[in-house]
C-alpha positions in Angstrom: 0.0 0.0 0.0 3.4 2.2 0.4 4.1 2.2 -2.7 1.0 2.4 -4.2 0.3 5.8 -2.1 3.5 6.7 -3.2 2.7 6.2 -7.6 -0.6 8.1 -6.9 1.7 10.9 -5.1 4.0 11.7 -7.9 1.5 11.0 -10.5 -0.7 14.2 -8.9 2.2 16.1 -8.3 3.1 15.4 -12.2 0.2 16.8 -13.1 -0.2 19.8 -11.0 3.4 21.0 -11.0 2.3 21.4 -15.1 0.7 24.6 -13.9 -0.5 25.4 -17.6 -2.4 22.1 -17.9 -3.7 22.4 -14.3 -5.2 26.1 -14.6 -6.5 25.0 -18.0 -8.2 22.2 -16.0 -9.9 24.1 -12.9 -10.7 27.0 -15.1 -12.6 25.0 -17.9 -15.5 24.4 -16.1 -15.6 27.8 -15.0 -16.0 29.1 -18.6 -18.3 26.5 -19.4 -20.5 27.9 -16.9 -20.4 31.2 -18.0 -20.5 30.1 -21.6 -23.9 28.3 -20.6 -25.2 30.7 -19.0 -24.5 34.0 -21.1 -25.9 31.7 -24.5 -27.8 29.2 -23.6 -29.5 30.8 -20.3 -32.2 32.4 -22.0 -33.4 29.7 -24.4 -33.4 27.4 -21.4 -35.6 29.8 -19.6 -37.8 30.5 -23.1 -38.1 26.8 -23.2 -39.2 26.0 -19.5 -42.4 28.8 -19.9 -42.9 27.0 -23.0 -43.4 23.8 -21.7 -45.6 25.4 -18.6 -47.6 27.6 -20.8 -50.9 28.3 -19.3 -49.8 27.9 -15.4 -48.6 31.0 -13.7 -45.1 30.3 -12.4 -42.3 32.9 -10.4 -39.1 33.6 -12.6 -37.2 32.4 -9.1 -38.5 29.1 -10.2 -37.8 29.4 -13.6 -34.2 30.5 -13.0 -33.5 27.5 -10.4 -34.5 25.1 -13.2 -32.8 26.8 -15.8 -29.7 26.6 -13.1 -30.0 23.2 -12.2 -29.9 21.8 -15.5 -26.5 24.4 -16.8 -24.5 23.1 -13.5 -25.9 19.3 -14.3 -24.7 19.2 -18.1 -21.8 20.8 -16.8 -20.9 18.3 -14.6 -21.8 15.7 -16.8 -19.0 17.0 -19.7 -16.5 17.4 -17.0 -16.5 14.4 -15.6 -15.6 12.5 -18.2 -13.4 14.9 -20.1 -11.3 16.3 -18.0 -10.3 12.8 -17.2 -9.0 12.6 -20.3 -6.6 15.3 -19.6 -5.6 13.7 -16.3 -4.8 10.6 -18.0 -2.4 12.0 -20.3 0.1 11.7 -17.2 0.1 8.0 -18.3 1.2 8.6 -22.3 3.4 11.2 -21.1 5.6 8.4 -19.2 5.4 6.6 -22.5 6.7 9.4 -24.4 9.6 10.9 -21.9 10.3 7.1 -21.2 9.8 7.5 -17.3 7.2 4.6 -17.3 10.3 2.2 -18.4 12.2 3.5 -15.7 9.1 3.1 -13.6 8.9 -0.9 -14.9 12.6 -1.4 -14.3 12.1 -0.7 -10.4 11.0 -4.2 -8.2 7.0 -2.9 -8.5 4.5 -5.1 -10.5 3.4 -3.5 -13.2 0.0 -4.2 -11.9 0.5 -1.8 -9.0 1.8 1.0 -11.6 -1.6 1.2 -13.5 -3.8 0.8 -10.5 -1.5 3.8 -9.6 -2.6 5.7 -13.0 -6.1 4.7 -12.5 -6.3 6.1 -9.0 -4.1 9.1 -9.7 -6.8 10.2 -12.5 -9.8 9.6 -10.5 -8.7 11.7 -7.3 -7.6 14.2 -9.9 -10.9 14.5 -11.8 -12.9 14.4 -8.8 -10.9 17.5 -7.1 -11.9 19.4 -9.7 -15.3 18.2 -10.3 -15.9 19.1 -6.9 -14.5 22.4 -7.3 -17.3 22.8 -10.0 -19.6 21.7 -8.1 -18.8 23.9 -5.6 -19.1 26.9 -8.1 -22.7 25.2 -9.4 -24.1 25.4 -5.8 -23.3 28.9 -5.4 -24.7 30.1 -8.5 -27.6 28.1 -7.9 -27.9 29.1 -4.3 -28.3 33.2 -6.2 -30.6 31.3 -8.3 -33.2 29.9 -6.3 -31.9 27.4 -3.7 -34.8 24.5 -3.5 -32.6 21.6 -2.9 -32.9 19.2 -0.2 -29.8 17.6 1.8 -30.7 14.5 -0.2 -30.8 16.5 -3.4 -26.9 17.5 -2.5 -25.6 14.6 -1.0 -27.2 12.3 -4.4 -25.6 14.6 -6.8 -22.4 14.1 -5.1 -21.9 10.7 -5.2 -23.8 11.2 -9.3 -20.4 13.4 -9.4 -18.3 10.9 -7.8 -20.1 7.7 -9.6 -19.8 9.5 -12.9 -16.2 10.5 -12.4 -14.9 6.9 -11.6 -16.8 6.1 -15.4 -15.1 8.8 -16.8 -11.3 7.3 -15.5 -12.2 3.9 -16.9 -13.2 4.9 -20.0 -9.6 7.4 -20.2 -7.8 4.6 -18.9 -8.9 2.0 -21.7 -8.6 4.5 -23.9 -5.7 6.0 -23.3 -4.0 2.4 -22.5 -3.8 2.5 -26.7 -2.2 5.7 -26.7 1.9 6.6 -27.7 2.6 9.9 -28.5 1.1 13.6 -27.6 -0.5 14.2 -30.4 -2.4 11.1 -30.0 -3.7 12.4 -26.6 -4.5 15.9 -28.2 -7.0 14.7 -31.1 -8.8 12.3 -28.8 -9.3 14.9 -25.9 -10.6 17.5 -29.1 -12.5 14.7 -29.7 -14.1 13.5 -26.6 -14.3 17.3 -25.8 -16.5 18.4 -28.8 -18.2 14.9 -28.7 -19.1 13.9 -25.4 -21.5 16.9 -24.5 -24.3 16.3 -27.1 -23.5 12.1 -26.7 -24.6 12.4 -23.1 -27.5 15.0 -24.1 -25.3 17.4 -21.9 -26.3 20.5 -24.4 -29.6 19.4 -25.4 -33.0 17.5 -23.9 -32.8 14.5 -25.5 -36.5 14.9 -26.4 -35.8 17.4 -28.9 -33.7 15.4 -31.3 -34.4 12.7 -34.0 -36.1 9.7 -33.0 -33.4 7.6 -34.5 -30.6 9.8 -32.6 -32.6 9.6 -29.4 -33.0 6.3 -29.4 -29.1 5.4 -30.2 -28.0 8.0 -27.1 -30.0 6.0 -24.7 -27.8 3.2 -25.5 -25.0 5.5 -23.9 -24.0 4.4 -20.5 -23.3 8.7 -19.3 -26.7 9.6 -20.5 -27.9 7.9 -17.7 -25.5 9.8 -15.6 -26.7 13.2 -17.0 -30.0 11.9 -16.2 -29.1 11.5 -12.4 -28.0 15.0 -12.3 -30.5 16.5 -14.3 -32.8 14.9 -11.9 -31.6 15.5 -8.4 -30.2 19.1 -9.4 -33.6 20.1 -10.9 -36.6 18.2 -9.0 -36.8 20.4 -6.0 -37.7 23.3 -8.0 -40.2 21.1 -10.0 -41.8 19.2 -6.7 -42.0 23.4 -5.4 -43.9 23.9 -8.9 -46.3 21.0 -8.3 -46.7 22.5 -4.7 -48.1 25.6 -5.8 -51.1 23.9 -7.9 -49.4 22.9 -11.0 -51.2 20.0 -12.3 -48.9 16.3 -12.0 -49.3 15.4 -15.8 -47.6 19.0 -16.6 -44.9 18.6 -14.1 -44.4 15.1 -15.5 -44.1 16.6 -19.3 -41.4 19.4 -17.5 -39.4 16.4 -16.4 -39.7 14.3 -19.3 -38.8 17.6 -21.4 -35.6 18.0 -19.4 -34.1 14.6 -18.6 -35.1 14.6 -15.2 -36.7 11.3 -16.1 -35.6 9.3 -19.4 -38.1 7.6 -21.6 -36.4 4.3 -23.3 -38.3 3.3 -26.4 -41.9 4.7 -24.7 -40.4 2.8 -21.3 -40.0 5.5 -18.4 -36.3 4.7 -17.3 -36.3 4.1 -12.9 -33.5 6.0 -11.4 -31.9 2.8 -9.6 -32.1 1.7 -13.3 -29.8 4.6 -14.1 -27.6 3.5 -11.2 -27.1 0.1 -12.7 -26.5 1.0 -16.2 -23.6 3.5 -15.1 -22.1 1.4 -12.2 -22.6 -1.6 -15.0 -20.7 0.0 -17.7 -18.1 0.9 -15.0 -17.2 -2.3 -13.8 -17.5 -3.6 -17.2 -14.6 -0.8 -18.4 -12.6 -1.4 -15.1 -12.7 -5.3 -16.4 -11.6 -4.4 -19.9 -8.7 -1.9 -18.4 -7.7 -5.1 -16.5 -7.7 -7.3 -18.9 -5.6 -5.2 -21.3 -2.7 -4.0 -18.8 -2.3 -8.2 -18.3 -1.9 -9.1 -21.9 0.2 -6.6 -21.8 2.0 -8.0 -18.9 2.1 -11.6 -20.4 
C-alpha cells in the first residue's frame, strides 16, 4: 500500500506541477459555466415557460431550473473529459520514457496502472468538486430548492460518474503513444461527449433515430441523475403551488429529469445500474488489457 500511495503521489504532483495544464483544468469548467449561462441561459428559460404555458409560475423558479440543469450538463461533460486530460500523465511516461524507468524498479506493473487509475480519479474528482462547488453557489443566487438528499445524491452522481469517466480514459488512453495522439482524442471527446450524453440538449428534442441510439449511452444515464436531483426540488415546489402532475411530469420528461427508453419511463436505480454496469464492465476491460500486456 506504500508504494502504491507513493505512484498516486507523484503522479498528482506530475500533473499539478504542469501549472498550464492544471489552470486550463480548474478554469474549464468555469467558462463552461459562464458560456452556458451568457448563450444558452435564456433559451433554457424560453423553453421552460414554454413547456408550462398556461400555469402561472415565479421567474425564481424558472431561474433554479434553468440553473440546475446548466450546473448538471456541466458536470456531466466534465467528468468524463477532463479525465481525459488527467490521464495523459500516463502517455506522457510513455513518451519521456519514465514509465520504463518506472517498470525497471521491483514494483509489479500491476500496481503501476492501478497507480494511473487512481491518480486520475482523485484528480478528476478534485476538480469536479471544485465545479460543483461553483454550481451550488450560483444556484444558491438562483433559487436554492434543494434538499440535503438532493446534495448529497448529486455528489456521489459526481463521484459515480467520475470513476466512469477514468475507466473509459484509462482504456482508452492504454492504446495511446505519442502527444498528439492524446491531443486529437481529448478534441475529440471534448466536442463529442456533450451532445452524446444530451449534456447541451434534452434528449427529447432530437431525432427519434438519434434519441433512441444516445439512450444506449452508459453517461446519459448519468446526466440523467443529475439532471434529476439538481432540478426536481424546484419542480416538486412547482407542483406545490397547484401545478397539475401530468404537466410537471411533461417538465421532467422535457428536461431529462426522467428518461423515456423506447416509450419505457427509465427508474433512477435503473440509471444507477446501467452506469455502475458500464463501470465495472470498463474497469474489467482496463484489467484485462494491462495483463496481456504484462504476459
Amino acid at each position: 500500500m506504500k508504494t502504491l500511495g507513493y505512484l498516486i503521489a507523484r503522479n498528482c504532483k506530475v500533473y499539478f506541477r504542469d501549472k498550464g495544464v492544471f489552470f486550463v483544468s480548474l478554469m474549464a469548467p468555469l467558462i463552461l459555466l459562464f458560456l452556458f449561462v451568457a448563450f444558452l441561459g435564456n433559451v433554457y428559460r424560453d423553453s421552460i415557460r414554454s413547456v408550462v404555458e398556461g400555469f402561472p409560475i415565479s421567474d425564481a423558479l424558472v431561474e433554479s431550473i434553468a440553473a440546475g440543469w446548466l450546473i448538471s450538463s456541466l458536470l456531466a461533460v466534465c467528468a468524463v473529459t477532463i479525465a481525459f486530460t488527467a490521464n495523459t500523465i500516463m502517455v506522457q511516461d510513455r513518451v519521456t520514457g519514465q514509465a520504463g524507468d518506472i517498470l525497471v524498479s521491483p514494483v509489479p506493473r500491476s500496481l503501476v496502472a492501478l497507480g494511473y487509475f487512481l491518480s486520475t480519479f482523485l484528480v478528476t474528482a478534485l476538480i469536479c468538486m471544485a465545479a460543483l462547488a461553483a454550481g451550488f453557489v450560483y444556484i444558491g443566487v438562483a433559487g436554492w430548492y434543494l434538499s440535503a438528499a438532493d446534495v448529497f445524491l448529486t455528489i456521489g452522481d459526481t463521484l459515480l460518474l467520475t470513476l466512469f469517466g477514468t475507466a473509459l480514459s484509462s482504456v482508452v488512453c492504454h492504446f495511446l503513444r505519442s502527444q498528439g495522439a492524446v491531443t486529437g482524442v481529448q478534441a475529440t471527446v471534448s466536442a463529442a461527449y456533450g451532445f452524446l450524453c444530451g449534456a447541451y440538449m434534452p434528449i427529447g428534442n432530437l431525432a427519434t433515430g438519434l434519441r433512441n441510439a444516445i439512450m444506449f449511452l452508459p453517461g446519459t444515464y448519468g446526466t440523467g441523475l443529475l439532471h434529476s436531483h439538481l432540478m426536481g426540488g424546484a419542480i416538486e415546489a412547482i407542483t406545490k403551488e397547484g401545478m397539475p402532475s401530468a404537466l410537471a411530469e411533461a417538465l421532467r420528461k422535457g428536461f431529462d429529469c426522467t428518461l423515456v427508453f423506447f416509450e419505457n419511463t427509465v427508474p433512477q436505480w435503473t440509471c444507477y445500474l446501467v452506469l455502475a454496469a458500464a463501470t465495472v464492465a470498463l474497469v474489467a476491460l482496463y484489467i484485462f488489457f494491462c495483463a496481456r500486456k504484462r504476459r
